[in-house]
C-alpha positions in Angstrom: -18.5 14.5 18.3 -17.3 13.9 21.7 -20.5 13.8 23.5 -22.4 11.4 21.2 -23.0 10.3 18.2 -22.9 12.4 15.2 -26.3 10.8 13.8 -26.5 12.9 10.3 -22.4 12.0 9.3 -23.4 8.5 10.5 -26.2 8.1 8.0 -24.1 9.6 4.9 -21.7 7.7 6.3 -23.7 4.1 5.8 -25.6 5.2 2.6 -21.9 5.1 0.8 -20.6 2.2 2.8 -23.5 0.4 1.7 -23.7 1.4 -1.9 -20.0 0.2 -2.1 -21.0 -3.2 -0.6 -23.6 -3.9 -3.3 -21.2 -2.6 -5.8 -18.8 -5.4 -4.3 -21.0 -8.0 -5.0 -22.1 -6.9 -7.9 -18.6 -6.9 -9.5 -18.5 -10.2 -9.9 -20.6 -9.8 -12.5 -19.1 -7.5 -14.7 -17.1 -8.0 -17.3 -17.4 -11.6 -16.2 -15.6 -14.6 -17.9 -16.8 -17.9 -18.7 -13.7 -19.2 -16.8 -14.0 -18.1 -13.2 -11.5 -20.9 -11.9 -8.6 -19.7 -12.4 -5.8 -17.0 -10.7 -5.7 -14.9 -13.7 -9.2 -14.3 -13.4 -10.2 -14.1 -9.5 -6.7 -12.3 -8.6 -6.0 -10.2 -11.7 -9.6 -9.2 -13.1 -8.9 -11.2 -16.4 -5.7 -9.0 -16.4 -8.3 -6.9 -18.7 -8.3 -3.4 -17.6 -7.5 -0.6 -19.6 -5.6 2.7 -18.8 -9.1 4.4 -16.7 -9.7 1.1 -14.7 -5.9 0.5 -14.1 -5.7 4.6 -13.1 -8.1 4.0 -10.5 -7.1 0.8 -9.4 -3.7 2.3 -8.7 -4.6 5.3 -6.9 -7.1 3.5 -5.1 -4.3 1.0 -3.8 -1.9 3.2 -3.3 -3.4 6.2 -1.7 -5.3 4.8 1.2 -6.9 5.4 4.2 -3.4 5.6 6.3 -2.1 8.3 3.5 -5.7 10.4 3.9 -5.3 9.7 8.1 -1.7 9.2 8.2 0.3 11.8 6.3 -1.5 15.0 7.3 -1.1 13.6 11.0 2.4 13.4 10.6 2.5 17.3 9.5 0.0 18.0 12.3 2.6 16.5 15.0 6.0 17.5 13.2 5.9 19.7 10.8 7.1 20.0 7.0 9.2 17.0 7.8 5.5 14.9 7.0 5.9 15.8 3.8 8.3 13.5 2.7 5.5 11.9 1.5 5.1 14.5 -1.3 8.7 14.0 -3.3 8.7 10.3 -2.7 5.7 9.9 -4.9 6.9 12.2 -7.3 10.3 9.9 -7.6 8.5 6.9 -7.7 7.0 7.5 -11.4 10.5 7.9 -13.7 11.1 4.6 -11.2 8.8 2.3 -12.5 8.5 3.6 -16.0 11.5 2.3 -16.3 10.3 -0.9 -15.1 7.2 -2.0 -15.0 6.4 -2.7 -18.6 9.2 -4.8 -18.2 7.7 -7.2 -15.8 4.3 -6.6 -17.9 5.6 -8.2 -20.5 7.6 -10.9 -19.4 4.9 -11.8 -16.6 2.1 -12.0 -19.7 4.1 -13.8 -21.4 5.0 -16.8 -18.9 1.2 -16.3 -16.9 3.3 -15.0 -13.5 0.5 -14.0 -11.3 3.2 -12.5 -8.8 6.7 -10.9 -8.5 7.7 -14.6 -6.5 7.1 -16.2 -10.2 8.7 -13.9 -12.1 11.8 -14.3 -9.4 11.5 -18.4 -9.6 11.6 -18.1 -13.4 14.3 -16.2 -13.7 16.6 -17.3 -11.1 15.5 -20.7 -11.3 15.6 -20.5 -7.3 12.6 -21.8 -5.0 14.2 -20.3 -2.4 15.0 -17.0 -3.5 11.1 -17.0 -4.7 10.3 -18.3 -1.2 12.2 -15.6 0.0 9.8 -13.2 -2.0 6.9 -14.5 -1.3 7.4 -14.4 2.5 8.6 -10.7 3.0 5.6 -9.6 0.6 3.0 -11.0 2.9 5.1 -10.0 6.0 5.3 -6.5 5.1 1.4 -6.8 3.6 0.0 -7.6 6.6 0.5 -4.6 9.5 -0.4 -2.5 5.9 -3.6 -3.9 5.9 -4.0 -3.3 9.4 -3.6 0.5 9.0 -6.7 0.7 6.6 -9.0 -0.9 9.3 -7.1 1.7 11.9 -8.4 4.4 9.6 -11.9 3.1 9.5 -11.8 2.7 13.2 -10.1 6.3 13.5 -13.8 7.7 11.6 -16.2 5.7 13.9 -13.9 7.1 16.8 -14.7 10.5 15.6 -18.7 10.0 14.9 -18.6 8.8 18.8 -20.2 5.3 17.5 -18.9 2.3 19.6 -19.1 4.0 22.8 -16.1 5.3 25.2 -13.1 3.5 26.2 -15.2 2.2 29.4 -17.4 0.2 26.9 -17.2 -3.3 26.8 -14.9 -4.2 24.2 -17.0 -6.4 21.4 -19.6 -3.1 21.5 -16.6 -0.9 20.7 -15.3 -3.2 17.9 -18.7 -4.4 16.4 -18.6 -1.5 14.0 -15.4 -2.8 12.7 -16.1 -6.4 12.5 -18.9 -5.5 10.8 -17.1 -3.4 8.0 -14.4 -6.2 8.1 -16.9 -8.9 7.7 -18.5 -7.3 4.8 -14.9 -6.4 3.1 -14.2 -10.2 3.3 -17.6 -11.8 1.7 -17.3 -9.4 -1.4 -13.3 -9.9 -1.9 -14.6 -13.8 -1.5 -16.9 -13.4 -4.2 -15.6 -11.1 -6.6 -12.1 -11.0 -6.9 -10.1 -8.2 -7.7 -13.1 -7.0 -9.9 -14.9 -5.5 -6.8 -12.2 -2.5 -5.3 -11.5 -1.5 -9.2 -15.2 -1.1 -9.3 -15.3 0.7 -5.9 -11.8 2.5 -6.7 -14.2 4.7 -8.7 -16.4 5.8 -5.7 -13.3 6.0 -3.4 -11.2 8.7 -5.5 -14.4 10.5 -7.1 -15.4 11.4 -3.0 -11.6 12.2 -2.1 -11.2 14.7 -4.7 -14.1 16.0 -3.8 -13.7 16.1 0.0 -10.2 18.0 -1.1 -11.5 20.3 -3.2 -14.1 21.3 -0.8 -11.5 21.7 2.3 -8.8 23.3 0.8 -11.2 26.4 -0.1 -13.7 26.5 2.3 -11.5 25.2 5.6 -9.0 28.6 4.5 -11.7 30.6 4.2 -13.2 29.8 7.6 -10.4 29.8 9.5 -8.8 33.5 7.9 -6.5 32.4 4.7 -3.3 30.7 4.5 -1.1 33.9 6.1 -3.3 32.8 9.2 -2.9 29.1 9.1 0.9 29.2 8.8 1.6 31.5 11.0 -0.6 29.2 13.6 1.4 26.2 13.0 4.8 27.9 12.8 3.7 29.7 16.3 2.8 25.7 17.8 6.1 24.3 16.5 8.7 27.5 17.5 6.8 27.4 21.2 7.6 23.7 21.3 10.9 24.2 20.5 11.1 22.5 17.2 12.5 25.5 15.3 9.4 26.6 13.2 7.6 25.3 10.3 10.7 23.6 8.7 13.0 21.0 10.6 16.1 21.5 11.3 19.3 20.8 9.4 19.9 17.5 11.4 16.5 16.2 9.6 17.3 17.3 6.2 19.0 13.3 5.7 16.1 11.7 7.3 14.0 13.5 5.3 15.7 12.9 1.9 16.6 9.1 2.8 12.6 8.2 3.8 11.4 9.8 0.5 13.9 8.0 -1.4 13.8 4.7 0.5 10.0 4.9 0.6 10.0 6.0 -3.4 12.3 2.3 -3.8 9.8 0.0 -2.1 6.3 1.1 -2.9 5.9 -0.5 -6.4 7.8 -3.5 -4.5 4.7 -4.1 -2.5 2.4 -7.1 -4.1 -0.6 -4.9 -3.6 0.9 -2.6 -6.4 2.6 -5.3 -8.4 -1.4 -6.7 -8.6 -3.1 -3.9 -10.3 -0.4 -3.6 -12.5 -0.8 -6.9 -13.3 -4.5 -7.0 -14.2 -4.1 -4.1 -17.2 -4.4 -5.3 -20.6 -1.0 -4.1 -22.2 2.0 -2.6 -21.7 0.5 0.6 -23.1 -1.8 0.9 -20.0 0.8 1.0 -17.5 3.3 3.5 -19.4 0.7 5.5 -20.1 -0.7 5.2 -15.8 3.1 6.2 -15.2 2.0 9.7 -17.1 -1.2 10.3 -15.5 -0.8 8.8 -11.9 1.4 12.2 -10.3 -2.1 13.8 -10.6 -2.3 12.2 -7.0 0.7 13.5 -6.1 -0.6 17.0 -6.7 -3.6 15.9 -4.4 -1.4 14.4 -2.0 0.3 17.8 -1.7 -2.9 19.4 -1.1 -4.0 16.7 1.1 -1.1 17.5 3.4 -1.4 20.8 4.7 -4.8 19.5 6.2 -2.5 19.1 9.2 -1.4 22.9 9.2 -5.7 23.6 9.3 -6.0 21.1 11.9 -3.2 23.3 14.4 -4.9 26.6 12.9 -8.5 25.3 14.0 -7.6 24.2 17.2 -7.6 20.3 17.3 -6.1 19.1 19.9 -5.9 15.2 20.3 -4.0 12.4 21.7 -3.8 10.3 18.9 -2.5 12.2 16.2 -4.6 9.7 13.8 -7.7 11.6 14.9 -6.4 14.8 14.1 -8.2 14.7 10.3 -11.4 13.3 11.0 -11.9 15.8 14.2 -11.0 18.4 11.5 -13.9 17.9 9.3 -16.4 17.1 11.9 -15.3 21.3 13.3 -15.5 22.3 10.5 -18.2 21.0 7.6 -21.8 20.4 8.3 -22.3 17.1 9.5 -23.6 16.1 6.4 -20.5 16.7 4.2 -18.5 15.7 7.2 -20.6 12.2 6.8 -19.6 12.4 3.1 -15.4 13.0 4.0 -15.8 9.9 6.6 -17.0 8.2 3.8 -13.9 8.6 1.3 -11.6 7.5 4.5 -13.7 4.7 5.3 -14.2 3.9 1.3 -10.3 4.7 1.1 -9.6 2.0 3.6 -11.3 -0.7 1.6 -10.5 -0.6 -1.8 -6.4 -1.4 -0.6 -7.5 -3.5 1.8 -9.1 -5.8 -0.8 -6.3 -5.9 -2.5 -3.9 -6.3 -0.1 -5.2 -9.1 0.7 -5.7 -10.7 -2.9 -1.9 -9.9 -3.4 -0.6 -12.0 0.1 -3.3 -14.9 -0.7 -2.1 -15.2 -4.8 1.5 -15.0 -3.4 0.8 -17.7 -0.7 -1.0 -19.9 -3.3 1.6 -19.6 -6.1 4.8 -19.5 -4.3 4.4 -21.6 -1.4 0.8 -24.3 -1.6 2.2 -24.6 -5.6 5.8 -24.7 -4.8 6.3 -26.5 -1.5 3.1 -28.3 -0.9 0.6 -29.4 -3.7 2.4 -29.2 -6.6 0.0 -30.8 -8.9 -2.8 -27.9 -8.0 -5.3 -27.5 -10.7 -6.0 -23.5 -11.2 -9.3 -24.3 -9.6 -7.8 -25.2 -6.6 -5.2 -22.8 -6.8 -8.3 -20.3 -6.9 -10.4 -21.8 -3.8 -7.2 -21.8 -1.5 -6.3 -18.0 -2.8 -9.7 -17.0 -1.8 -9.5 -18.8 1.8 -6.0 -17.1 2.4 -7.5 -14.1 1.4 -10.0 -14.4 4.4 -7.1 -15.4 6.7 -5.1 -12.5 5.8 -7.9 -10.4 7.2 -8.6 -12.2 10.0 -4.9 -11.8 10.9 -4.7 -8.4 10.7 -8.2 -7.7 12.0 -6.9 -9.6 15.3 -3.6 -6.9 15.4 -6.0 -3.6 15.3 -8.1 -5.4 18.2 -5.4 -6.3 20.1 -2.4 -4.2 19.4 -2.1 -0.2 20.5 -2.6 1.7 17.2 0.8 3.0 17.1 2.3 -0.6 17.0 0.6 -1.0 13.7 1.9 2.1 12.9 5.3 1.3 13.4 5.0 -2.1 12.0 4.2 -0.8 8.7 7.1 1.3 9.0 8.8 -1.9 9.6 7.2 -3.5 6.8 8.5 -0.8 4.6 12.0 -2.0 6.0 11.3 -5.4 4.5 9.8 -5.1 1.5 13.1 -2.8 -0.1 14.9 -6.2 0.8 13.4 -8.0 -2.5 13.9 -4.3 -5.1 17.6 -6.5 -5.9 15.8 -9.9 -6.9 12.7 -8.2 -8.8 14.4 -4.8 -10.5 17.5 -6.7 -10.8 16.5 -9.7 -12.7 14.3 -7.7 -15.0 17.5 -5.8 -16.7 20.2 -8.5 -16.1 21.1 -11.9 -14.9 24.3 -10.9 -13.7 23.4 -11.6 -9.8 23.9 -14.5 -8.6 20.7 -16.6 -7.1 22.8 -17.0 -3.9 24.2 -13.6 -3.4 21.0 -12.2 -3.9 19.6 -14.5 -1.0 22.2 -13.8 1.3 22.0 -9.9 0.2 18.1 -10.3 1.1 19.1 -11.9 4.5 21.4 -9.3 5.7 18.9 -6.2 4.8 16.5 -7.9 6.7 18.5 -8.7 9.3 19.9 -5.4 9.7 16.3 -3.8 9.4 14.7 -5.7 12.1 17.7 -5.1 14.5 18.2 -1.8 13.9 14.4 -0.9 13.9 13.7 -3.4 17.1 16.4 -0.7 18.7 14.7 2.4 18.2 12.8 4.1 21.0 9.5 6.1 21.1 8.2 8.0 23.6 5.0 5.4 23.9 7.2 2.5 23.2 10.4 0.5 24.0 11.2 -0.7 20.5 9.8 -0.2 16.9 9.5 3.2 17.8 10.6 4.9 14.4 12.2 4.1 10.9 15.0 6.2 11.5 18.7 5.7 13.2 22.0 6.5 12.8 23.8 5.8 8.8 27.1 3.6 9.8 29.9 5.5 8.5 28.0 8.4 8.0 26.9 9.3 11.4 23.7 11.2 10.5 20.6 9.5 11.1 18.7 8.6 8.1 16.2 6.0 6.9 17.1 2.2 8.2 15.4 0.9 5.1 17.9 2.3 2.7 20.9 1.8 5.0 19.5 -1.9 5.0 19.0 -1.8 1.0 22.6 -0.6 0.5 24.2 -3.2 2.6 21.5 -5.9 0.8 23.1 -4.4 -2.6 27.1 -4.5 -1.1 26.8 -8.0 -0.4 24.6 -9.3 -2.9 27.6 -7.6 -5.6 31.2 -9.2 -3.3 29.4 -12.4 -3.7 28.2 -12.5 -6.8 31.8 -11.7 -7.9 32.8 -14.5 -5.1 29.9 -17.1 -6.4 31.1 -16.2 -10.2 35.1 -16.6 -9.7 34.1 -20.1 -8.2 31.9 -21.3 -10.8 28.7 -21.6 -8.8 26.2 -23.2 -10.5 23.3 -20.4 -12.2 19.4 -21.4 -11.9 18.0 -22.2 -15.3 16.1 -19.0 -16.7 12.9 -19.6 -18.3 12.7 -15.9 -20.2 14.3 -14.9 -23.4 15.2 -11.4 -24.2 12.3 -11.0 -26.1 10.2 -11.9 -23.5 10.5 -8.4 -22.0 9.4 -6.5 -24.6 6.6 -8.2 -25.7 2.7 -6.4 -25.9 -0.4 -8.3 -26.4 -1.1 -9.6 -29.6 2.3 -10.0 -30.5 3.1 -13.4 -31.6 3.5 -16.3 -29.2 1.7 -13.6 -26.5 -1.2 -15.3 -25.6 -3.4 -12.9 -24.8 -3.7 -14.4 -21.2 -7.8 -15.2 -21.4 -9.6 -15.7 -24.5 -12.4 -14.9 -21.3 -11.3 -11.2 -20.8 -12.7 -10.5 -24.8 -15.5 -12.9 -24.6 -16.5 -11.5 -21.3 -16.8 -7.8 -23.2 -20.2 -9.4 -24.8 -21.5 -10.5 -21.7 
């Protein structure tokens, strides 16, 4: 509500957001272990959770705020090109089937708490693990970012904070305040408190979709209606209609694929696949978790209602939100504020659990105290965890929205560079340690330039994800063009490293090791805790 604030979506809107804080706290006490102090338990929930928990945990981390704000934007400013989005989380599930239970196993066997120890162990390289460990919390960072961009996008929308004339600290107190209740409960509780809230979060979004893609329809004359409204918008602008044009048809195929590469390459993801209980779980999560996909489809052409109803909007971001404040009662458009705002939390939380284990293990434990007891391995993951969000708190207040924007786009770029070091080393140990360094180097390289090139109309650079394919001459996605010159090189010079004898990194796994479940022998099953705590 542009004229005020929308008082009734404001108090559903607090009721949730407070109901998910005391669940916060309160997850530190469930299925609690007598062992606290320790990684495995503060950063991976015991690595306890079964196939429900895990299901939720996932979704909730990986459809967030930005995909509920972010995607239906996209289709609200361009078209069907926005839903890339859909086929690249279809691919992504034969991916990591193929795997995940793989790094499962070999990660429960050896207690790696993130993909940078399972990289160091197998490479027997401190620098290729460094290497890891940076790019995850680089591209984790802006990510994070987005979810508190979505929450701000919702207060936006209920007209709390006041105008753009408004002093800024009013504006932003919402926000701080949401941040600094994100940041005591993370603190407290671990990764135990966004699988708890994961519940909440999905149970509202499925709702919110099922209610809007029936009643929005119905309001605003059926489907005929709302595609023939948003093919009118896009053939007056002279974009060709609905559909893009063949010039987009390799953007759109190399963003789904590219994106399809990197997502399970994010720590956020490699986290909550960490913290299930056997490599049952995760196969069997690999089955169940397209059911988002399905959602995400329907999710999408909220940006088709939003041209149908009307909305008009600078910030595309808006879009959504100004939708369901048109067009629900304010009560139920407290409730869909909710889910985004929810949706931002639950990934945010575990974003930030990811880049602080990942700082603590790979770079405190490997470069700086190397004698850390898992207590203190646990009290400096927790600080980190509060710096992380301090850091990206400080780039939504000071950064236009659309940097962030493009900087996860960027962060994307990245965070392919390490799918040669992680996927590669789980099915051979062919690579070399070096090539796959220097393969990391150039994609990144190549990524940053290529992306620091690209224009927007709000901005000089970081403007896009897309450019021109060398050789090819179409323009396409620059993360893959990066990934397939990190691959080319990382291959010449393992054949170059290999003919010269370089000398290999010991490897710490066996064969076995990536196989094994719980409870087979020589598994510990990681915390005696995680079974005690069941009686608790």
């Amino acid at each position: 509500m542009k004229d005020g604030v929308n008082g009734v979506a404001l108090a559903v809107f607090i009721f949730f957001f407070l109901a998910v804080t005391v669940m916060g706290f309160l997850a530190a006490r469930w299925r609690k272990a007598e062992n606290e102090h320790s990684l495995d338990e503060w950063g991976l929930g015991g690595r306890s959770f079964g196939t429900w928990i895990t299901w939720f945990l996932l979704g909730g981390d990986l459809y967030t705020a930005y995909t509920f704000v972010a995607v239906p934007a996209a289709i609200y400013a361009a078209g069907a090109a926005g839903f890339f989005a859909v086929p690249y989380t279809i691919l992504v599930y034969p991916l990591i089937f193929t795997f995940l239970p793989r790094l499962w196993s070999v990660s429960h066997k050896h207690g790696y708490v993130t993909t940078s120890d399972f990289v160091r162990g197998r490479f027997g390289s401190k620098g290729l693990s460094l290497a890891v460990a940076l790019t995850g919390i680089l591209a984790t960072m802006p990510y994070i970012a987005l979810q508190l961009v979505g929450i701000q996008a919702v207060l936006d929308v209920m007209g709390v904070g006041g105008g753009e004339d408004t002093n800024w600290f009013i504006k932003d107190l919402p926000l701080l305040i949401a941040f600094g209740v994100l940041a005591a409960y993370t603190y407290s509780s671990g990764l135990r408190a966004p699988a708890l809230i994961a519940f909440v979060k999905d149970t509202l979004i499925y709702i919110v979709i099922a209610v809007a893609i029936i009643y929005i329809p119905i309001k605003l004359g059926g489907f005929d209606e709302i595609f023939a409204k948003a093919d009118e918008k896009f053939t007056s602008a002279g974009a060709g209609g609905l559909v893009p044009p063949e010039a987009g048809q390799w953007t759109y195929a190399t963003l789904a694929l590219g994106s399809a590469l990197a997502l399970f390459m994010y720590p956020h993801s490699i986290t909550a696949t960490l913290s299930s209980k056997s490599r049952e779980v995760i196969r069997r999560n690999t089955t169940i978790l397209p059911l988002y996909s399905l959602m995400l489809g329907l999710l999408a052409l909220l940006g088709f209602m939003a041209i149908a109803a009307g909305i008009k909007v600078q910030n595309g971001q808006l879009a959504i939100p100004q939708l369901f404040e048109t067009m629900f009662p304010d009560w139920f458009a407290g409730v869909a504020f909710a889910a985004i705002g929810i949706g931002a939390l639950v990934p945010a939380a575990i974003m930030s659990i990811a880049a602080a284990n990942l700082f603590t293990r790979n770079i405190y434990k490997d470069f700086i105290r190397k004698d850390a007891t898992p207590e203190q391995e646990t009290k400096v993951s927790k600080l980190v965890s509060l710096l992380v969000k301090v850091g990206a708190l400080a780039f939504v207040l000071t950064m236009d929205k659309t940097v962030a924007i493009n900087f996860q786009l960027l962060g994307g770029i990245w965070i392919l560079q390490t799918f040669p070091a992680l996927v590669g080393g789980l099915f051979t140990r062919w690579f070399h340690r070096w090539a796959l360094l220097a393969g990391w180097a150039v994609g990144m390289l190549y990524g940053t330039i290529a992306a620091y090139g690209v224009a927007s109309p709000t901005q000089k650079h970081f403007g896009g994800s897309s450019k021109e394919i060398p050789g090819i001459g179409e323009i396409g996605y620059i993360g893959l063009t990066a990934f397939v010159l990190n691959v080319v090189v990382t291959v010449v010079l393992t054949f170059v490293l290999r003919a010269a004898k370089a000398p290999d990194g010991v490897d710490e796994t066996k064969p076995e090791d990536y196989t094994a479940d719980a409870g087979d022998p020589g598994v510990q099953v990681e915390l005696p805790p995680a079974t005690a705590g069941s009686a608790h």
